[in-house]
C-alpha positions in Angstrom: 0.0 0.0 0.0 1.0 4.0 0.3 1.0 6.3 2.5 0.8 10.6 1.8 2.0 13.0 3.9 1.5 16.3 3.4 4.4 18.3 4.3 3.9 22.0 3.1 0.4 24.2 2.1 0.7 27.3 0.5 -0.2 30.2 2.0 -0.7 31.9 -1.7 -2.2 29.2 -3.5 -3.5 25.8 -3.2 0.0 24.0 -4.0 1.2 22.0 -1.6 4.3 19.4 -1.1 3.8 15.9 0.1 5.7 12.3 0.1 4.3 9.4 -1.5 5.6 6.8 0.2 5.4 3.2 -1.9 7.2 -0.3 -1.4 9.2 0.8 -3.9 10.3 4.5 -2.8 8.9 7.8 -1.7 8.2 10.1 -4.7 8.2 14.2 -3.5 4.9 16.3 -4.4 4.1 17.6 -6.7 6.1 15.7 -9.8 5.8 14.6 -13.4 4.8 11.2 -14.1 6.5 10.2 -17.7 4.4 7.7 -19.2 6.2 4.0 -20.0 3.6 2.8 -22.1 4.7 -0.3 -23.1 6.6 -0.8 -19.6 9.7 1.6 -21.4 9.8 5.5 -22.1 10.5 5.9 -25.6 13.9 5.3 -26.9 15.6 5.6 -23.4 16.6 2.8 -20.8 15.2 2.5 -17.1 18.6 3.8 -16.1 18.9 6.5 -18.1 15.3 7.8 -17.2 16.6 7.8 -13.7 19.3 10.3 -14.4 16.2 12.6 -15.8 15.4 13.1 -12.3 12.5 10.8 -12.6 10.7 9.6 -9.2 7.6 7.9 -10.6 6.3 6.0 -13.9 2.8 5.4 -15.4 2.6 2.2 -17.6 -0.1 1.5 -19.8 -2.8 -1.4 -18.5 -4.5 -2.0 -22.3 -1.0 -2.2 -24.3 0.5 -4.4 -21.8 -2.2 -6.4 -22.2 -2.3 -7.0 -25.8 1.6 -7.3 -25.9 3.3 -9.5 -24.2 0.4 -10.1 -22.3 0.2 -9.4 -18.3 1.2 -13.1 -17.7 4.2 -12.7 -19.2 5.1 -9.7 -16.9 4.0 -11.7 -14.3 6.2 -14.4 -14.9 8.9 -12.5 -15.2 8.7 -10.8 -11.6 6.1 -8.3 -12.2 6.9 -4.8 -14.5 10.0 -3.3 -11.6 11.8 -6.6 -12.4 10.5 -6.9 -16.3 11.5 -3.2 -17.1 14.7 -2.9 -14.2 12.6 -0.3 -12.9 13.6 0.3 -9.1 11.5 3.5 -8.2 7.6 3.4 -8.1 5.3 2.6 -10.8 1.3 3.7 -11.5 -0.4 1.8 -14.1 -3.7 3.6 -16.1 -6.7 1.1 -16.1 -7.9 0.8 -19.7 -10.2 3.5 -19.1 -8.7 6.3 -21.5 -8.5 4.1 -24.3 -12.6 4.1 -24.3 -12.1 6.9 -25.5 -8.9 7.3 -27.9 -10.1 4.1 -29.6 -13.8 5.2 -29.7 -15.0 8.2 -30.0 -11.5 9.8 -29.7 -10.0 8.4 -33.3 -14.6 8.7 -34.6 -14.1 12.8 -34.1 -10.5 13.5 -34.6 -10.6 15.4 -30.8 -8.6 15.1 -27.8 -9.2 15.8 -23.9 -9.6 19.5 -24.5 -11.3 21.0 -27.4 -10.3 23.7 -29.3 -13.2 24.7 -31.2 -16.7 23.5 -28.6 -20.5 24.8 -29.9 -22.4 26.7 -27.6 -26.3 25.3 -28.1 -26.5 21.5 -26.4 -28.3 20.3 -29.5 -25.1 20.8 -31.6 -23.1 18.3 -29.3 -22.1 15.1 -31.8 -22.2 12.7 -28.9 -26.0 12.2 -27.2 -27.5 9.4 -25.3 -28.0 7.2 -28.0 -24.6 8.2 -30.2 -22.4 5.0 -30.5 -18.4 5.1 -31.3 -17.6 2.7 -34.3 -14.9 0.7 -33.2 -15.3 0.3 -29.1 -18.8 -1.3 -27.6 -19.6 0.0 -24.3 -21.8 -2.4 -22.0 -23.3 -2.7 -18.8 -20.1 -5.0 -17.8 -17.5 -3.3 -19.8 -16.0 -2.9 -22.9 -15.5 -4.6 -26.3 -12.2 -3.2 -28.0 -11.1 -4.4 -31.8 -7.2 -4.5 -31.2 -5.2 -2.0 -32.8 -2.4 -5.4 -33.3 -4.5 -7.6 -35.7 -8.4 -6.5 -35.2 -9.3 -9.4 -32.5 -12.2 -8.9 -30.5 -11.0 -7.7 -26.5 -13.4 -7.3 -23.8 -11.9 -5.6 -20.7 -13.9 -4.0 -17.5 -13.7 -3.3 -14.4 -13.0 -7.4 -12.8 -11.0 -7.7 -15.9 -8.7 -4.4 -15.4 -8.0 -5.0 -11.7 -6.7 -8.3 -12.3 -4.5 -7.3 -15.0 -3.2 -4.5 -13.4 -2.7 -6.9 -10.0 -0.5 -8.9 -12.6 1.4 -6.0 -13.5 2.5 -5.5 -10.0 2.4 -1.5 -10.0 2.3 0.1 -6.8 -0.8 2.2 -7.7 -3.4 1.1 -9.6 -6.7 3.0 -11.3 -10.1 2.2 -11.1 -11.5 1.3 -15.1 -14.0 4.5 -16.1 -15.3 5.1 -19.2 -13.7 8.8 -20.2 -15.8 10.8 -22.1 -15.3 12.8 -25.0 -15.3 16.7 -25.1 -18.5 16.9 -27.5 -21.0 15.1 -25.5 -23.7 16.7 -24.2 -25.2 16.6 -20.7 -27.3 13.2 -21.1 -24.8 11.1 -22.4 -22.1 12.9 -19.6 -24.5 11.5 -16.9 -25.1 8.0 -18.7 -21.2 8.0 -18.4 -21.0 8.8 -14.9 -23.5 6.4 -13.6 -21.4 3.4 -15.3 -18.4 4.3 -14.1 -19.6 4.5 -10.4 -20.9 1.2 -10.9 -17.2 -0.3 -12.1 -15.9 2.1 -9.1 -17.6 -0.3 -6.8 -16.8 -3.4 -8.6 -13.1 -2.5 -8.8 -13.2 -2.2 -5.2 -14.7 -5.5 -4.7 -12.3 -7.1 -7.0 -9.0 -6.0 -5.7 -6.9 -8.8 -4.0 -3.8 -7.2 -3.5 -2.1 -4.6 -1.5 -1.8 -2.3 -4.1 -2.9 1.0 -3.8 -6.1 2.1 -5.8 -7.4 5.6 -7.0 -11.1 5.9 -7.9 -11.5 8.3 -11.0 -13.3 11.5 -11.1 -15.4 11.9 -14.1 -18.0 14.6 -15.2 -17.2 15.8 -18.6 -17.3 19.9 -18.3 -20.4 20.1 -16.1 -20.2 21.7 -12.8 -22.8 19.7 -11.4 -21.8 15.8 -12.7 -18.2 16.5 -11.8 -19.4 17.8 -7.9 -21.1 14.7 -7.7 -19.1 12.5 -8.6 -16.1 14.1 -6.8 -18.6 13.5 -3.9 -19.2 10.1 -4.5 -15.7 8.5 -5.3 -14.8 10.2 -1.9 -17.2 8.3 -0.2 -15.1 5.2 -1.6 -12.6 3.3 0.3 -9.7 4.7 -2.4 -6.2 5.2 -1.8 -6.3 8.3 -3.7 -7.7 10.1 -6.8 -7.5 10.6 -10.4 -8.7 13.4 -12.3 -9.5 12.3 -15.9 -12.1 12.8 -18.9 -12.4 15.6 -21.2 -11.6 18.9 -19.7 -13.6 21.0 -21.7 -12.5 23.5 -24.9 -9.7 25.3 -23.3 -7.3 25.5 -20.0 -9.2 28.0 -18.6 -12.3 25.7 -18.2 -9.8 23.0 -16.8 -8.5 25.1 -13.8 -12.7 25.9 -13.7 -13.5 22.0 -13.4 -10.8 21.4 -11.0 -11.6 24.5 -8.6 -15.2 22.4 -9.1 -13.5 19.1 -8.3 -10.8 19.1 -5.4 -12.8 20.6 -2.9 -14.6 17.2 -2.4 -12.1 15.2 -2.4 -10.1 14.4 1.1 -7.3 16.7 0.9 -4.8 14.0 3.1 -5.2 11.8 0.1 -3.7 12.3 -3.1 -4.9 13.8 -6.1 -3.4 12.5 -10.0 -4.4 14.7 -12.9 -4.5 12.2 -15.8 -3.1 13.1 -19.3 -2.6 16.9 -18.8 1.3 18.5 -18.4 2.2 20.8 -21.5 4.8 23.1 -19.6 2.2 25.9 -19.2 -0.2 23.8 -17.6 2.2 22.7 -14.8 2.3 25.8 -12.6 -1.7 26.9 -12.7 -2.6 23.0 -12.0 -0.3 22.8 -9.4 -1.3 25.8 -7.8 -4.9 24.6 -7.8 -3.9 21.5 -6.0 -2.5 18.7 -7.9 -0.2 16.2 -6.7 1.0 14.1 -9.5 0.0 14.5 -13.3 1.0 12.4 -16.3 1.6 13.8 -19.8 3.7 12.3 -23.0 4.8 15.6 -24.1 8.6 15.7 -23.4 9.1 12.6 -24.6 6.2 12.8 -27.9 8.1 16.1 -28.9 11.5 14.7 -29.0 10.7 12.3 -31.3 9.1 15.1 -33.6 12.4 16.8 -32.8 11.2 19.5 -30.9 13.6 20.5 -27.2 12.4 22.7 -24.7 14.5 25.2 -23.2 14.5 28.0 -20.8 14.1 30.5 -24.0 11.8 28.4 -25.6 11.2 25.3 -28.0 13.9 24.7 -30.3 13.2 22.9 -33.5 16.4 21.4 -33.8 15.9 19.8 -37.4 16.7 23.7 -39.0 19.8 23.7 -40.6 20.4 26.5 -38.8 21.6 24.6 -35.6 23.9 23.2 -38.0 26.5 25.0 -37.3 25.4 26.0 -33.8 28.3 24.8 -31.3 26.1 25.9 -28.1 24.2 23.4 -25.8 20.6 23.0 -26.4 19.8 24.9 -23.2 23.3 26.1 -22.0 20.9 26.7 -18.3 20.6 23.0 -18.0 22.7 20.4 -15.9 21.7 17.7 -17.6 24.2 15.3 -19.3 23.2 15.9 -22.7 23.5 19.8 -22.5 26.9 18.8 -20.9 28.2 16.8 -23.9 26.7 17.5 -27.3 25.9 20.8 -29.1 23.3 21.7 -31.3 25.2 21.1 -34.3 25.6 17.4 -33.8 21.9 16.5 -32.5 20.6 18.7 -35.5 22.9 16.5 -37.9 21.7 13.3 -36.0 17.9 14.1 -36.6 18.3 15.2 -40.2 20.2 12.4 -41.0 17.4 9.6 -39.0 19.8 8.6 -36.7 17.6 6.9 -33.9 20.0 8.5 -31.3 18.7 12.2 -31.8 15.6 11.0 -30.3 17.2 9.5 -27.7 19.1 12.4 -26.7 16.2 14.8 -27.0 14.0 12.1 -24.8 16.2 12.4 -21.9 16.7 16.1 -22.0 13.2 16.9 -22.4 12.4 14.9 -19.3 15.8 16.5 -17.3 14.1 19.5 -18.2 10.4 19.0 -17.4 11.6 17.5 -14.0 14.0 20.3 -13.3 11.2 22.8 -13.8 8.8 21.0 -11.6 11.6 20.8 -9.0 11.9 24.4 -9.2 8.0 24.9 -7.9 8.5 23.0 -5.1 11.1 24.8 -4.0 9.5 27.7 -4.5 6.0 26.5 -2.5 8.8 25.4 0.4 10.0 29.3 0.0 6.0 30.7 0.3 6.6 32.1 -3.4 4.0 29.8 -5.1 
């Protein structure tokens, strides 16, 4: 199981510091979770993800599932000993992929929406609108695999066991995530399901693993109240904020502000699928513990390094002749070793190490700049 303690509230916010403490490590609050998909973070080692700084990993339930399969990563000692992962691990439950897979890939959209219609009646998804490739049932859900198109049923019985197979020291409950364009009705068919699995996960745990019950709601103040209500009045080891988050980051911060203050404020709180660098600082201030996010490591494959003067798109052949770090402000070993000049040739010329080398400064980074708001909510400046 875990434990949280927090350590630190702000005085000017509601940011706070904490300590997760897990069989396999205490993890300080707030932090980045990189996401390990496939039980590895794209192009870069367990090792060398440690030396990003890294405290805390989130796996991904559905992939592992369909490859190798969670017996295999039982087999071989559960995913610390399958990935040589030695600090804490969370795995996701399934959930999101309702939604990437289903209505998700069906309307091209994400978890916030750029463009969202004002009248109700122009929402794509109502009560009775049906994704194309996932079925949603009373029990769970039927996926058609991404691998070779085979028919996969996985709900709430069926993601607690493969995530107790897994061996992650925090665990989600399985929710159906909704997509941005749904309208109120089909919002609140959502919900109601995914209290129902809530329960069910609950019953179905065996382990000591911890488990977070997930907030849902869509972008209405009054379905994410009560459900913020409800999966507080669960027995669960912490909480996860997930589904759509509405058409733009202001209504985000507006559906947390509706959110946290129903949850228990000594457990801890996991923002799922949100952390583009200016989303870190207004979500922690609101009150966010831990929050997962792909982008340092999805924009280093597209080439893309973040630095303390801004994203550097190191493919130009301008940085082919540029002798200077990528961020000559950062300690990490890449900025320590290779210049522009000869991670722009590597990407322009396909070399898979460019991606590498981007991976693990993008992460140094993103962890560096985290660790920087914790020190300034320890100073009473946040």
């Amino acid at each position: 199981m875990i434990t949280f303690e927090i350590l630190k509230k702000s005085k000017k916010s509601g940011a706070r510091i904490g300590v997760l403490k897990t069989p396999h490590g205490e993890v300080e609050t707030p932090t980045l979770v990189p996401v390990a998909t496939q039980a590895a973070v794209k192009t870069l080692t367990s090792d060398e993800v440690c030396a990003t700084k890294t405290q805390i990993l989130i796996a991904n339930t559905f992939h592992l599932h369909l490859k190798p399969g969670e017996a295999v990563v039982k087999k071989a000692g559960g995913l610390h000993e399958f990935m040589q992962w030695k600090r804490p691990l969370m795995t996701d439950s399934g959930g999101f992929q309702v939604f990437s897979l289903g209505f998700g890939r069906d309307l091209g959209v994400g978890k916030v929406l750029k463009y969202f219609p004002e009248n109700e009646n122009e929402r794509i998804v109502s009560l009775h609108t049906k994704p194309k490739d996932v079925r949603i049932t009373e029990r769970g859900v039927y996926f058609k695999s991404p691998v070779d198109g085979a028919q996969i049923f996985i709900g709430p019985r069926e993601s607690i066991k493969i995530q107790e197979a897994l061996g992650a020291d925090i665990m989600f409950a399985f929710d159906e995530c909704t997509p941005p364009l749904a309208n109120h009705a089909y919002a609140k068919k959502a919900l109601a399901l995914t209290h129902r699995w809530a329960e069910i996960c609950l019953e179905t745990r065996k382990s000591n693993q911890a488990l977070y019950g997930i907030v849902q709601g869509s972008h209405y103040k009054n379905l994410r109240e009560e459900a913020a209500r409800y999966v507080n009045s669960l027995s669960f080891d912490g909480f996860g904020i997930g589904g759509d988050l509405g058409n733009s980051k202001k209504t985000m911060l507006q559906i947390l502000r509706w959110t946290l203050p129903h949850l228990n404020k000594k457990k801890p709180r996991h923002l799922l699928g949100i952390g583009h660098l200016d989303d870190i600082e207004p979500i922690i201030k609101a009150g966010i513990d831990t929050f997962d996010c792909t982008v340092p490591t999805m924009y280093a494959r597209k080439g893309v390094a973040f630095t303390s003067h801004g994203k550097l798109i190191i493919g130009k052949s301008v940085f082919l002749n540029d002798k200077k770090p990528l961020d000559k402000c950062c300690a990490c070993d890449v900025c320590g070793k290779y210049s522009r000049s000869y991670i722009s040739h590597l990407f322009r010329a396909k070399e898979i190490t460019a991606l590498r080398l981007l991976t693990e400064h993008n992460l140094f980074y993103f962890n560096s700049y985290v660790e920087n708001l914790r020190w300034k909510i320890k100073q009473g400046d946040l």
